[in-house]
C-alpha positions as CSV (number, residue, x, y, z in Angstrom):
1,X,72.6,82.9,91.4
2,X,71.1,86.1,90.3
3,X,72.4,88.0,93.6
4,X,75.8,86.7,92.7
5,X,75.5,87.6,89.6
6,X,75.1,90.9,90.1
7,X,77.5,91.6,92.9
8,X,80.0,90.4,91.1
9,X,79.4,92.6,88.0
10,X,79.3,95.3,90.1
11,X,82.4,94.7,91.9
12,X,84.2,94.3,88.4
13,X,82.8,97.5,87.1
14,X,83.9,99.5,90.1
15,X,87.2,97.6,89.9
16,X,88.1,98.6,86.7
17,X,86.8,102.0,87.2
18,X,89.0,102.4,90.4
19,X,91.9,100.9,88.3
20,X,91.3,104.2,85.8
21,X,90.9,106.8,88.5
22,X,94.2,105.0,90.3
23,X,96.2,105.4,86.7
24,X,94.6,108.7,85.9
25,X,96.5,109.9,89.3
26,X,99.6,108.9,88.5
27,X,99.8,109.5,85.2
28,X,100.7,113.3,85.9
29,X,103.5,113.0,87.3
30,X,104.9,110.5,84.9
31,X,107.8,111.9,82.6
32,X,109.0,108.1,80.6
33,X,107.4,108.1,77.6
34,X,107.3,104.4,77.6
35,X,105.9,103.8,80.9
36,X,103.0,106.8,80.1
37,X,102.2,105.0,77.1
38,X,101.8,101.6,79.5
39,X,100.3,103.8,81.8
40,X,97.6,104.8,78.7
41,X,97.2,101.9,77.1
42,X,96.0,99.9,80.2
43,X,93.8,102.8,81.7
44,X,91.4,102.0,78.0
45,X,91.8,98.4,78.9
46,X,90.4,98.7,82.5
47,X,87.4,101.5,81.1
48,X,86.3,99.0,78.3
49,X,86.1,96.3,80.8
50,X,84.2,98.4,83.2
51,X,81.9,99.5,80.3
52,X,81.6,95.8,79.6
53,X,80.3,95.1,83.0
54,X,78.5,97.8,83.1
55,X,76.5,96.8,79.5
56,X,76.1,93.0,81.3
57,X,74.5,94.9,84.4
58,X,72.2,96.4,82.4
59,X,71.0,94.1,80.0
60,X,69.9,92.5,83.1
61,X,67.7,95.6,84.6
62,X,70.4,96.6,87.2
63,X,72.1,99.6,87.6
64,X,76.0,100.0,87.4
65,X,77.9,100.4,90.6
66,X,79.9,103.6,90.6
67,X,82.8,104.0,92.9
68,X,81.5,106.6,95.9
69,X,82.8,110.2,95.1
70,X,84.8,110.4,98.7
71,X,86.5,107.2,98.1
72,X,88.0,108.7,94.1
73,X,88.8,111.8,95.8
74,X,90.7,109.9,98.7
75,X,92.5,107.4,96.0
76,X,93.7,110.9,94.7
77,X,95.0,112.3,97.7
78,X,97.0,109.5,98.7
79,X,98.8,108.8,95.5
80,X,99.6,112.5,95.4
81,X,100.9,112.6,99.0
82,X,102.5,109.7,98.3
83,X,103.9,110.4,95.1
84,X,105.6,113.7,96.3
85,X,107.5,111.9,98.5
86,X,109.5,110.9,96.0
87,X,108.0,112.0,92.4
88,X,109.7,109.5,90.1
89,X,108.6,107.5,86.8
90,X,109.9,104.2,89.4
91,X,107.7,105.2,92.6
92,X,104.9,105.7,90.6
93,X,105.2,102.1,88.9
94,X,106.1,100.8,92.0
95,X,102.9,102.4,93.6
96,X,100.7,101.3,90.8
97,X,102.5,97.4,90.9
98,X,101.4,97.4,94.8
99,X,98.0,98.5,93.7
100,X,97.7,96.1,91.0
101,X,98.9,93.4,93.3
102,X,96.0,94.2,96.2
103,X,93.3,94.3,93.2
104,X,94.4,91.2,92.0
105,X,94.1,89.3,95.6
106,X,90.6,91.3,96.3
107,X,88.9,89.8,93.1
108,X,90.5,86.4,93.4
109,X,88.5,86.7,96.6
110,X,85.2,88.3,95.3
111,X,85.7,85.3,92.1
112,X,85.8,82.9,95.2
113,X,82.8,84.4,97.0
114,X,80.8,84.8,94.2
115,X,81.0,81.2,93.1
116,X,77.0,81.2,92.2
117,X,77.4,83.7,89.6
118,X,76.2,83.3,85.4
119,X,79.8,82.4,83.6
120,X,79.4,86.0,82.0
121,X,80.6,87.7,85.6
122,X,82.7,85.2,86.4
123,X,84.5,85.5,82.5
124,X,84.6,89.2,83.5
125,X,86.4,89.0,87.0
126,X,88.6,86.7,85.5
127,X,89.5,89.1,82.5
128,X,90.2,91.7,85.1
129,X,92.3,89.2,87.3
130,X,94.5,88.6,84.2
131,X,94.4,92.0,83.0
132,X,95.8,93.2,86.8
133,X,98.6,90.3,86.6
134,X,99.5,92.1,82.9
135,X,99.5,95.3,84.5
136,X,101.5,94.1,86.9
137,X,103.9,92.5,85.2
138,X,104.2,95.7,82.8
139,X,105.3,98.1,86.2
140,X,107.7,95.6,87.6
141,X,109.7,96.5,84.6
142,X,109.8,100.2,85.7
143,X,109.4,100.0,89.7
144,X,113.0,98.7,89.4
């Protein structure tokens, strides 16, 4: 239970903070104000939850799992290669709905795997499931 516990803290802490690093990319070459301010507004959502996991982690003793350096730097590379492509307010909701979508099925996944866990990390994963189907929901509106 403990094991599970923490795993699945630290998979919702470096969930989130992949979720900011993947919004943080994207957001520069957004030009809609309304779909930056989305943009915004759900990058503070997914750093207070990561800070919230984080906080659960170590009030337990543990230390916060931090996404590896190369794997940030890679996220950023692809969405800029991919975002050249075609550098518009709708391909970068659309890339950031496809990303939201593969989060949400990985920690349905992680919920499922860490079944064992203290209701605190399961509450969290399941806050970020619902805040990924929000965020989701918010890009469809712009990916067109």
């Amino acid at each position: 239970m403990k094991k599970d516990t923490q795993r699945l803290l630290q998979k919702c802490g470096a969930g989130a903070r992949m979720g900011v690093t993947g919004i943080a990319a994207v957001m520069r070459y957004v030009t809609d104000p309304q779909l930056l301010f989305l943009l915004s507004e759900y990058k503070e959502k997914h750093l207070r939850l990561a800070k919230r996991a984080d906080g659960a982690l170590l009030a337990r003793g543990e230390k916060p799992k931090k996404p590896p350096l190369m794997l940030k730097k890679t996220a950023r590379a692809v969405t800029a290669v991919r975002i050249a492509v075609r550098p518009t307010n709708q391909r970068a909701a659309e890339m950031m709905l496809k990303s939201s979508e593969s989060a949400t099925e990985k920690l349905a996944e992680t919920l499922s795997r860490f079944a064992r866990a203290e209701e605190e990390a399961k509450e969290c994963a399941k806050e970020l499931i619902l805040l990924q189907s929000g965020f989701a929901a918010a890009m469809r509106k712009f990916a067109g």
